[in-house]
Structure formats: C-alpha cells, structure tokens
N, C-alpha and C positions, 0 to 999 in steps of 0.2 A: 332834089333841087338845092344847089348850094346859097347860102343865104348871101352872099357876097354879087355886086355887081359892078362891070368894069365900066369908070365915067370921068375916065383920067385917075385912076384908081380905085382901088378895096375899098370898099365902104358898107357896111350896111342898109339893107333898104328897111327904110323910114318904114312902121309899122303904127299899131296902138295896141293891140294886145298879142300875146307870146302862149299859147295853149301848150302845158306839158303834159304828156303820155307818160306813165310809169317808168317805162322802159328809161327815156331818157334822165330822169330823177336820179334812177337808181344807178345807174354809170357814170352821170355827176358824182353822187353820193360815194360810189366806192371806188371810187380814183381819186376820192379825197379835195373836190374841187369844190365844196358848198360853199368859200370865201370865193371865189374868183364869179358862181355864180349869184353870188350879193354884189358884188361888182356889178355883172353887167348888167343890174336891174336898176342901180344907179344912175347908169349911163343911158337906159333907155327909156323913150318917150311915151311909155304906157304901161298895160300891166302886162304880170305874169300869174295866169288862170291855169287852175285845176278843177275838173270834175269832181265830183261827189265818189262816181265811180273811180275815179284813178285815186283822189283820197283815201277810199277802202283800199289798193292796194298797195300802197307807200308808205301806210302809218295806222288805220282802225288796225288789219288782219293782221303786217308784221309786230307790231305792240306786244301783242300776246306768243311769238313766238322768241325765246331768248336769241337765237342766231342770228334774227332779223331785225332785234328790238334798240339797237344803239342808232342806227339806219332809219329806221322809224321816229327817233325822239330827233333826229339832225331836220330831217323833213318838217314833222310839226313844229319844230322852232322855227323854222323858213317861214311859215301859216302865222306862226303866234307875232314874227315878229314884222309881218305884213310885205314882206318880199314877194309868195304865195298867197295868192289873193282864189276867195270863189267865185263865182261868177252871180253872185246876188249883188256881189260889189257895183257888178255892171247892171243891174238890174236886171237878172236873166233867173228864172226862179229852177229847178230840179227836177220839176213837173216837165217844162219846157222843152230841158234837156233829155230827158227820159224816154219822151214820146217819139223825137227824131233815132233816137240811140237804138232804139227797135228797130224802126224803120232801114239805118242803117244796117243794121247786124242781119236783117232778114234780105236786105239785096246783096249785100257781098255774099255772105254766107247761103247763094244759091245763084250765083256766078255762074258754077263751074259743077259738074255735076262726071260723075263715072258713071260705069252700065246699075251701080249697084245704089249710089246714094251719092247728094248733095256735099261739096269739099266744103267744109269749116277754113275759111280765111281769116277772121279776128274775131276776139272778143269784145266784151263789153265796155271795156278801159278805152280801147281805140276807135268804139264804133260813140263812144261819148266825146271825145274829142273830135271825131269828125262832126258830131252834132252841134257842139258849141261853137263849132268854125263854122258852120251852115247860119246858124243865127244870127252872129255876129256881120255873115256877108249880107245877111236879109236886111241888117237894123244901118247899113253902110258905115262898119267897121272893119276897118285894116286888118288881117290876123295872118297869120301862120303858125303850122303845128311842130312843137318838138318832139319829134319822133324818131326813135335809132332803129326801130324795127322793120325788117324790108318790104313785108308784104304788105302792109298797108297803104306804104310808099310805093309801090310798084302798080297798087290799084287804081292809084291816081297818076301816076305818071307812065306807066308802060304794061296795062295790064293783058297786051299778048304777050310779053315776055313771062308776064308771072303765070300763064297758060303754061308755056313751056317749062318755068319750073318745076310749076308742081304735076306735070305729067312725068319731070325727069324725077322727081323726090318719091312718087306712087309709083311707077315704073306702069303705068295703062295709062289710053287712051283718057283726054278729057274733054267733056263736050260742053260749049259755052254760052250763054247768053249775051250778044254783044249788045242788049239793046240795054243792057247793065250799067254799061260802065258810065254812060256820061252821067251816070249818079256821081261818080268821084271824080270829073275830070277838071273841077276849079278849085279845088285843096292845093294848098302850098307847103311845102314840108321843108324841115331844119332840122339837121343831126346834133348832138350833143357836141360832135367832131368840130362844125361847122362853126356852132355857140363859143368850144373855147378857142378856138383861130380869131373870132374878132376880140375875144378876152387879150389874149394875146399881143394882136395887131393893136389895142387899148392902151395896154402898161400893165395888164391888171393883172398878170402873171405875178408871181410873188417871188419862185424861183429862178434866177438866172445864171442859166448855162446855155452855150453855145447850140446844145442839143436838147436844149428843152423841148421845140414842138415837137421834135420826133416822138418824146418820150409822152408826152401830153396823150398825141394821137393816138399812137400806140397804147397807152394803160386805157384810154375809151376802147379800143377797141377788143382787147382783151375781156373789156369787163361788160362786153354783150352789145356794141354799136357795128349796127351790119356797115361795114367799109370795108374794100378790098387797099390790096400795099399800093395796088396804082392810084388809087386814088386820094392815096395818103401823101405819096408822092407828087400829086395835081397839088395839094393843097401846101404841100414845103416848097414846091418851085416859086408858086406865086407869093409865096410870104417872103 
C-alpha cells in the first residue's frame, strides 16, 4: 500500500505513529539516508516506534558484530537522540507487546502448511510490529508500518497471491487456512521507497540532480526493499 493519496494531489496521509520493521532501518541506514529520515520525523505529526524486538536487531545484536557495528551506532543515535522512540513513550509496556507478538507469529507461521510441515512466513521483528499496530488500533490510534519486506505485506494485503508464491518458491502443493487471514487484514504498510518519495516530494533531499529519485529508489532497492522497476517507475511518473 503506497503511503501517498490522490485529493488534488500527493500528500501524505495524516498519521500519529510510524512503526519501523528492521528491514526498513537498515535500507534507510545503508543507502545513506538517516538525515533525510530525521527530516521526515520533523515534518510529521507523531512518532516514530520501534519494538524491543526490532531494537535487538538494528543495534543490541549488530553492536557486537564489527561489519554491522557503524550501522548499529547510526540507529542508536536515532533512539538516543529521540527521533526513535519505544513504545513506553506511548505508554505501551513489552509485556504487552510480547504476548500479541506470539500470537501473531503462531497464526501466520501456520497459514500455509505442505503434506510435511507448517511454512514459516515471519519472524519475531515483524510479528512485533504487527503487534504494536494491533494496540495502537485497540487504544484509537492512527498507525502504519514501515516495512520493505514482501511477505508480511502480502499477508495483509493479498495473501492468495502470497499462496501462490510460496508454492512457486517450494516447488509443492500448499494447503491453507483461510479462516487466517483476516488476522492481518487491517494493517497498513509503507516502504522505505514510499517514506523517501515524500522526503523528496518535501525538499528534504539534500542531493540535487535531475536523476536523483531514480537513484534514491534504486539504492533502496538494491539494499533489500522488495519493489519491482514498474513500480519504481509508478512512483517517477507521479513525482
């Protein structure tokens, strides 16, 4: 779901909190875009939440690894200098989160089932994100999740096609439980891609050349944001 809606133009829709997924962090983080996403937290009318769980993977675990550890210190600067906020901020305790985050990871992750054993669809990172988006719809707050990774987004948005992928990704049969899905079918999801096109549409690009969003898009998606060229190109037409 692209975060842009048309109402005599591109605009943003008005939110209060912004949930980010590791996945998106880290493609921010290594395309070099962590000023443009202090930017857009300026610009917007609420916060920007990370889990406990996506914390351990953006900054406790890569800390301690040197090839991940520059990456990890850009993150917890984000945290220290209150851009990345937890979600105790909101008064949402870990406990909270923790107990939906099972819940989640135990219906997706038995979805979809082969003659031999249940498919693994996400982990903990995203089945925490989806939890803190559940709470937040319970306590009547705005939210959407930044997420670059497909399958989670396809769980909530088209999860017979994600049937189809991963019976084409297994190469066998997979048989489903549809009485699953409307677990995820009021999640709203935002790509990293998505986040810098309104940077962009902003001023808040820092670079200027004529071919920047090309290039913008392009190094997200390189740097592990599931988007195809058409729709790289959906998103150059309308800019």
């Amino acid at each position: 779901m692209i975060l842009l809606i048309y109402q005599g133009g591109w605009q943003p829709i008005k939110m209060k909190a912004l949930i980010f997924d590791a996945g998106a962090l880290i493609s921010l983080s290594m395309s070099s875009l962590i000023e443009e996403l202090r930017g857009l937290k300026k610009i917007f009318n609420g916060k920007f939440l990370i889990t406990k769980e996506v914390k351990g993977e953006v900054v406790d675990r890569p800390l301690s690894i040197k090839r991940f550890e520059l990456e990890a210190m850009r993150t917890q600067q984000l945290i220290d200098d209150g851009v990345l906020e937890m979600p105790s901020s909101m008064k949402i305790t870990d406990s909270e989160i923790s107990q939906k985050t099972y819940e989640f990871l135990n219906i997706a992750n038995n979805i979809f089932e082969t003659r031999k054993r249940p498919v693994h669809l996400i982990d903990v990172g995203e089945a925490s994100c989806l939890a803190l988006s559940k709470i937040l719809d319970e306590r009547g707050i705005e939210n959407i999740i930044a997420i670059d990774e497909r399958t989670t987004r396809m769980l909530g948005e088209k999860p017979e096609n994600l049937k189809k992928l991963m019976e084409g990704k297994l190469h066998m049969p997979i048989f489903e439980k549809k009485q699953n899905y409307k677990a995820f079918k009021d999640f709203r999801f935002v790509r990293s891609t998505e986040l810098i096109y309104v940077a962009y549409k902003k001023g808040l690009i820092r670079m200027k050349n004529k071919n920047i969003l090309d290039a913008l898009l392009y190094a997200l998606k390189f740097k592990g944001t599931a988007i195809s060229d058409d729709e790289i190109n959906e998103i150059k037409r309308i800019g």
